[in-house]
C-alpha positions as CSV (number, residue, x, y, z in Angstrom):
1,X,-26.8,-10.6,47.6
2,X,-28.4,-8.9,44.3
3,X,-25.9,-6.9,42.8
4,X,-26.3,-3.0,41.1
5,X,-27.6,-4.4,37.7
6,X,-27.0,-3.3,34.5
7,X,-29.3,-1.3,31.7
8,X,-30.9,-4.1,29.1
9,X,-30.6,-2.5,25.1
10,X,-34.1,-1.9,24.1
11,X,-32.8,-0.8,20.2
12,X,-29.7,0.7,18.9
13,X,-31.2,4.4,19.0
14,X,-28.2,5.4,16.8
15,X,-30.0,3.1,14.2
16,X,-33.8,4.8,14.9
17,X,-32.2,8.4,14.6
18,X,-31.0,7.9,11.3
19,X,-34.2,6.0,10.2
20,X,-36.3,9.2,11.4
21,X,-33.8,11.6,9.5
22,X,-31.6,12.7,12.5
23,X,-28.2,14.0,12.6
24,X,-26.3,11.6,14.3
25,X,-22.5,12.8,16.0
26,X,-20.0,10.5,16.5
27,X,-16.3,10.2,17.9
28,X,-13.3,8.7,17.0
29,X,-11.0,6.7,18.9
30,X,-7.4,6.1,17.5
31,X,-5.4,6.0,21.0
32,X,-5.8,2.1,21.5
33,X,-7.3,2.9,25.2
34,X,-10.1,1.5,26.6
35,X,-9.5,4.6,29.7
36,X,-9.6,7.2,26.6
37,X,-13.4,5.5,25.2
38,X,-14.5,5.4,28.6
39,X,-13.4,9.5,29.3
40,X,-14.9,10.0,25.9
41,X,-18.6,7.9,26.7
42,X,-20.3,10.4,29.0
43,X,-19.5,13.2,26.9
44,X,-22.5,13.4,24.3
45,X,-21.6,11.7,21.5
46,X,-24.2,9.5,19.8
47,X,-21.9,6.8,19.1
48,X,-17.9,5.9,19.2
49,X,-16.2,4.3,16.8
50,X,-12.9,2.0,17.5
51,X,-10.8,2.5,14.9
52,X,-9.2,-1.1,14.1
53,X,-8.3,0.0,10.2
54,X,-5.6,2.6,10.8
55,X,-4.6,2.6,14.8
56,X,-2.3,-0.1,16.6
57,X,-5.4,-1.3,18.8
58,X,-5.1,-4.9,19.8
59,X,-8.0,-7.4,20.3
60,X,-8.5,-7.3,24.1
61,X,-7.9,-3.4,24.3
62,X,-10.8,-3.3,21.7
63,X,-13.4,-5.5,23.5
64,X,-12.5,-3.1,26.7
65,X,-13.4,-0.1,25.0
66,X,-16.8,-1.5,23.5
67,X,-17.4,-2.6,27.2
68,X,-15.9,1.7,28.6
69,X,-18.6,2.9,25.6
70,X,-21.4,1.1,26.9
71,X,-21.1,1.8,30.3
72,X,-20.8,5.7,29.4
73,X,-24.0,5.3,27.5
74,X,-22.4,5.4,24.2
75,X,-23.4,2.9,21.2
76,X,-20.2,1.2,20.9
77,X,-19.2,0.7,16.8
78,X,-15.9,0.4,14.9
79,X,-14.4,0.8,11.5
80,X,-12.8,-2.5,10.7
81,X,-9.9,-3.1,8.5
82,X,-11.5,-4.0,5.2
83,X,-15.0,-5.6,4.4
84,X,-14.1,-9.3,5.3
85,X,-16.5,-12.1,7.0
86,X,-14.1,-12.6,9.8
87,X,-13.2,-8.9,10.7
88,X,-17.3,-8.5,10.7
89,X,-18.5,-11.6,12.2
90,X,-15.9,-11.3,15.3
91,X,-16.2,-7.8,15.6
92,X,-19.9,-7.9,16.0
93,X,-19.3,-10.8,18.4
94,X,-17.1,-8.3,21.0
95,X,-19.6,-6.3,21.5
96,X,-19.9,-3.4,18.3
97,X,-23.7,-2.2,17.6
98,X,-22.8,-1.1,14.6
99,X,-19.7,-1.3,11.5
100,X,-18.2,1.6,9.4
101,X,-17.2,-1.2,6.4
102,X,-14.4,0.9,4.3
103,X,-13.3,0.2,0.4
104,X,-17.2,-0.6,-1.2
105,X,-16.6,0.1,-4.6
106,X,-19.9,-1.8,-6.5
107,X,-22.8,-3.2,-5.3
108,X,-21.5,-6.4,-5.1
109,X,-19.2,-5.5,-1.9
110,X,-22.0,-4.1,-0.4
111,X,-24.5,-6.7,-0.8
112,X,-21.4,-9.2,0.8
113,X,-21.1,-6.3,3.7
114,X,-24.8,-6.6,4.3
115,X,-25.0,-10.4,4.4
116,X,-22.1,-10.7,6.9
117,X,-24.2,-8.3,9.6
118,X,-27.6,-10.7,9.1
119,X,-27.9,-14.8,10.4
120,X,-29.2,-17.0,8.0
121,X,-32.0,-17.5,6.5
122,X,-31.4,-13.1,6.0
123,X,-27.4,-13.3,5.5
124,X,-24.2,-15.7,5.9
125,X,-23.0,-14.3,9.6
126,X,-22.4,-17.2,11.7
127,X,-24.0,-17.7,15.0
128,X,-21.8,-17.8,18.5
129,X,-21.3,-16.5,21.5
130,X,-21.5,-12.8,22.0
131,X,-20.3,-10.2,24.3
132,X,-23.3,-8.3,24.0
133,X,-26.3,-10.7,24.0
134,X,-26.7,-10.7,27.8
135,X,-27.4,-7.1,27.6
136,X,-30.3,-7.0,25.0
137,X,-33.7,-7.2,25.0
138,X,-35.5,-10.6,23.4
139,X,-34.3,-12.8,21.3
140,X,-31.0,-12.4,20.7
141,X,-30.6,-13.4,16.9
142,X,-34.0,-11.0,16.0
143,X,-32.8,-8.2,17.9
144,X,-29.3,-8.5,16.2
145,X,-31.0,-8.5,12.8
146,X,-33.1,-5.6,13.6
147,X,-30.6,-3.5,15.2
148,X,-26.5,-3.7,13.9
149,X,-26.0,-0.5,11.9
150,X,-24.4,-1.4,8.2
151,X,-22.6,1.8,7.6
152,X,-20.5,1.5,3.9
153,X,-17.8,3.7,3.6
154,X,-17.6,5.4,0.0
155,X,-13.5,6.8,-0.1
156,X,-12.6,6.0,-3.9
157,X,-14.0,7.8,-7.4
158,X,-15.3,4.0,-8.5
159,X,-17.4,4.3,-5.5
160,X,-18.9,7.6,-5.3
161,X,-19.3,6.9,-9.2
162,X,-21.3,3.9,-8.1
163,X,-22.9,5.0,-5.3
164,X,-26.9,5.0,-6.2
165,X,-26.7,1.1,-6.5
166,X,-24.3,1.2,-3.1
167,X,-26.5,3.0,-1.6
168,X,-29.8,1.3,-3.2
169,X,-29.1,-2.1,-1.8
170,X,-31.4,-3.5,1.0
171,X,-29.4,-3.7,4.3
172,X,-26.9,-0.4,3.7
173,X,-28.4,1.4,7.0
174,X,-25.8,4.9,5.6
175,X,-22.7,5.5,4.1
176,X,-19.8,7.5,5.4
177,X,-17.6,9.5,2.9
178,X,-14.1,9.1,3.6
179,X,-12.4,12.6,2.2
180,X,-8.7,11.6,2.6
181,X,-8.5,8.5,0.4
182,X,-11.6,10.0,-1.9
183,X,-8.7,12.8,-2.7
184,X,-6.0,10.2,-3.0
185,X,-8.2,7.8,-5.7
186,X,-8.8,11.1,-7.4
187,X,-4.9,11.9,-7.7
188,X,-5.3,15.0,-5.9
189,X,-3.4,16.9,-2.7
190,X,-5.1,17.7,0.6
191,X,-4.5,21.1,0.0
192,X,-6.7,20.4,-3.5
193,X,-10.1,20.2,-1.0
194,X,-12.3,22.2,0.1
195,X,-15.4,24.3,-1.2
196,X,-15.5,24.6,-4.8
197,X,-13.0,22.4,-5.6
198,X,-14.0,18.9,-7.9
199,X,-13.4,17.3,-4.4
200,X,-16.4,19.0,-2.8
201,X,-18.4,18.2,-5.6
202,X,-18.1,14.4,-5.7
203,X,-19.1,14.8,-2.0
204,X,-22.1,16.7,-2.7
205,X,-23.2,13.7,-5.4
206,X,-23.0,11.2,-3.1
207,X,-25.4,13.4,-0.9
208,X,-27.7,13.8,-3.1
209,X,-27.8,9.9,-4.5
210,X,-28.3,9.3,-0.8
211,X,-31.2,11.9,-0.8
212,X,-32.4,10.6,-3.7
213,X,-32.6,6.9,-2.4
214,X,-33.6,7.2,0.9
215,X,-29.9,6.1,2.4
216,X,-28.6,8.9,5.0
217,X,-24.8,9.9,4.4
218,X,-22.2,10.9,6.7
219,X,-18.7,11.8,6.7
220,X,-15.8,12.5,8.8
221,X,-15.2,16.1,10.0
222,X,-12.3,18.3,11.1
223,X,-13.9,19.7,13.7
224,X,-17.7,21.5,15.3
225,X,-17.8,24.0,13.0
226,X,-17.8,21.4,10.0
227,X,-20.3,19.1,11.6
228,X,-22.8,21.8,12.2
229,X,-22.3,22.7,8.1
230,X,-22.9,19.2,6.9
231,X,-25.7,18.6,9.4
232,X,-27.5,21.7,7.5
233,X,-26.3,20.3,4.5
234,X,-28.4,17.7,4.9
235,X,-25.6,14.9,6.2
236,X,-26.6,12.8,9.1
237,X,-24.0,10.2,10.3
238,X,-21.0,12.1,11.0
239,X,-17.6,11.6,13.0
240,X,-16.1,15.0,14.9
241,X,-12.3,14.8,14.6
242,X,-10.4,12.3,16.6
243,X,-9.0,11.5,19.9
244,X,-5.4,12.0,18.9
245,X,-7.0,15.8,17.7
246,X,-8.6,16.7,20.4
247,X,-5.7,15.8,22.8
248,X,-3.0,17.2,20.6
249,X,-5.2,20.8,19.3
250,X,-5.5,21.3,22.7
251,X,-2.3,20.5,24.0
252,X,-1.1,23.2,21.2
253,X,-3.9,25.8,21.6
254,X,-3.0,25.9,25.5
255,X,1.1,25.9,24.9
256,X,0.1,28.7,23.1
257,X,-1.8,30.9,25.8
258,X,1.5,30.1,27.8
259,X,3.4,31.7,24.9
260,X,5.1,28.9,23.5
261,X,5.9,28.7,19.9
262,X,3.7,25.9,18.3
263,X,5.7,23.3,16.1
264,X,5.5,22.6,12.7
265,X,4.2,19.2,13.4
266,X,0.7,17.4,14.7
267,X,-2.0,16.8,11.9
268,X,-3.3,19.6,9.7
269,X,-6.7,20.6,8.5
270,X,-8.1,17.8,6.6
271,X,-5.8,14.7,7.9
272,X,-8.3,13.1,10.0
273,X,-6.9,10.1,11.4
C-alpha cells in the first residue's frame, strides 16, 4: 500500500535568497521543544534556528525539531556551541541545512568553519549516515556541498575588526552579528547600545565590509520593527526575537489588557536569548 510521500529538497532556497540579495527572516528556538519548532514552521519564517549554544536542548529533542521544521516547510539550521568539527559534522548529520558558527575571530577560524561544512577533496567533513539524505534531490554528497549554509557569527571587537578577510574567505555563505557579546568584548552595558552609540557603529562596519565583499550580513533582532530597519539597511540574514520572547511579551502584553501589574522581570530590550 503506497503511503502519502514526502516533498524531495530541490536546493536550500534560504541559500539562493541570500545569493540573489534577499532579505532572509528567521526564528529562534530556545524552549528545547520539538512541539514549539513545529507550532513555529507554518508560520512564515524563512528558516529556524535550534539553538544548541545557550538553551538546555538535548540531542534527540534537537533531531525532532529539525524533523517539526521540515515538515512545516521551514529550512531547519542551528547555532552550535562553538566552531568545532564534531558539533558541525554531527549537527549537519541530524538533519540542519544550514550552521550559525559563533566566536570567528580571524580568518583562520573561518576557513576551519568552512572546511568542516564541505567532504573531501573541498573540506575535511567526514562522510556518514545522514538524517536528511533520503529527502534530497541527487547525489547526496554534491547536493550537500552545494547547498549547507556557512553562516560565521561576528560577536567580539577582534572579529568585526577582522571582518573583510572573515568575510572574504571562499565558503562563508553570511555572517550574523551577535550584539550582546559584541557589547560585552567591547566592555560596554546593554543600556550603552543603540543608535549613535560606538556600538552601532561597529555594526554598521561590518555591513559595509560585507557590502563591500560581496558576503550578505545578518543579525539578531528585538523584534519586527527592528527587522524591517535592518532589511532597509541593507542586512539580509536576520533572526526575529525568540521563542521564550514571543511567549513571555505576550503573556505580559495580555496580563496587561486584564489590568495586571507587569513584573520587573522577563528579558529587556536588547537581551536576545
Amino acid at each position: 500500500m503506497p503511503g502519502i510521500g514526502f516533498t524531495r529538497i530541490g536546493r536550500n532556497p534560504v541559500k539562493e535568497a541570500l545569493i540573489s540579495g534577499d532579505a532572509t527572516i528567521g526564528g529562534w528556538i530556545t524552549f528545547s521543544s520539538a512541539v514549539v519548532a513545529e507550532a513555529m514552521a507554518p508560520l512564515g519564517f524563512d528558516w529556524l534556528a535550534v539553538d544548541i549554544q545557550h538553551s538546555p536542548v538535548g540531542w534527540d529533542t534537537t533531531v525532532s525539531c529539525f524533523r517539526a521544521i521540515q515538515l512545516g516547510g521551514g529550512v531547519p539550521m542551528a547555532r552550535i556551541p562553538w566552531n568545532d568539527p564534531v558539533w558541525m559534522q554531527r549537527t549537519l548529520d541530524a538533519g540542519a541545512m544550514g550552521l550559525i558558527i559563533p566566536m570567528i575571530n580571524c580568518e583562520a577560524d573561518a576557513v576551519k568553519a568552512v572546511a568542516n561544512m564541505h567532504y573531501s577533496p573541498a573540506g575535511e567533513r567526514s562522510y556518514g549516515g545522514s538524517r536528511l539524505r533520503p529527502y534530497v534531490q541527487g547525489d547526496w554528497k554534491s547536493w550537500s556541498d552545494a547547498n549547507m549554509l556557512c553562516v560565521v557569527m561576528i560577536e567580539t571587537v577582534e572579529a568585526a575588526q577582522h571582518s573583510d578577510e572573515i568575510l572574504s574567505v571562499p565558503g562563508v555563505d553570511a555572517c550574523f552579528i551577535g550584539p550582546v557579546d559584541l557589547a560585552l568584548s567591547m566592555g560596554i552595558r546593554l543600556d550603552q547600545m543603540g543608535p549613535g552609540t560606538e556600538h552601532e557603529a561597529l555594526i554598521q562596519h561590518v555591513l559595509q565590509v560585507g557590502q563591500k565583499v560581496g558576503t550578505p550580513v545578518g543579525k539578531h533582532c528585538n523584534d519586527g520593527a527592528e527587522v524591517r530597519q535592518r532589511i532597509a539597511e541593507g542586512f539580509q540574514f536576520l533572526a526575529c526575537a525568540s521563542d521564550a520572547r514571543f511567549m513571555t511579551k505576550q503573556a505580559q502584553d495580555e496580563l496587561a489588557a486584564a489590568g495586571v501589574e507587569r513584573r520587573k522581570t522577563g528579558s529587556k530590550k536588547g537581551e536576545l536569548y
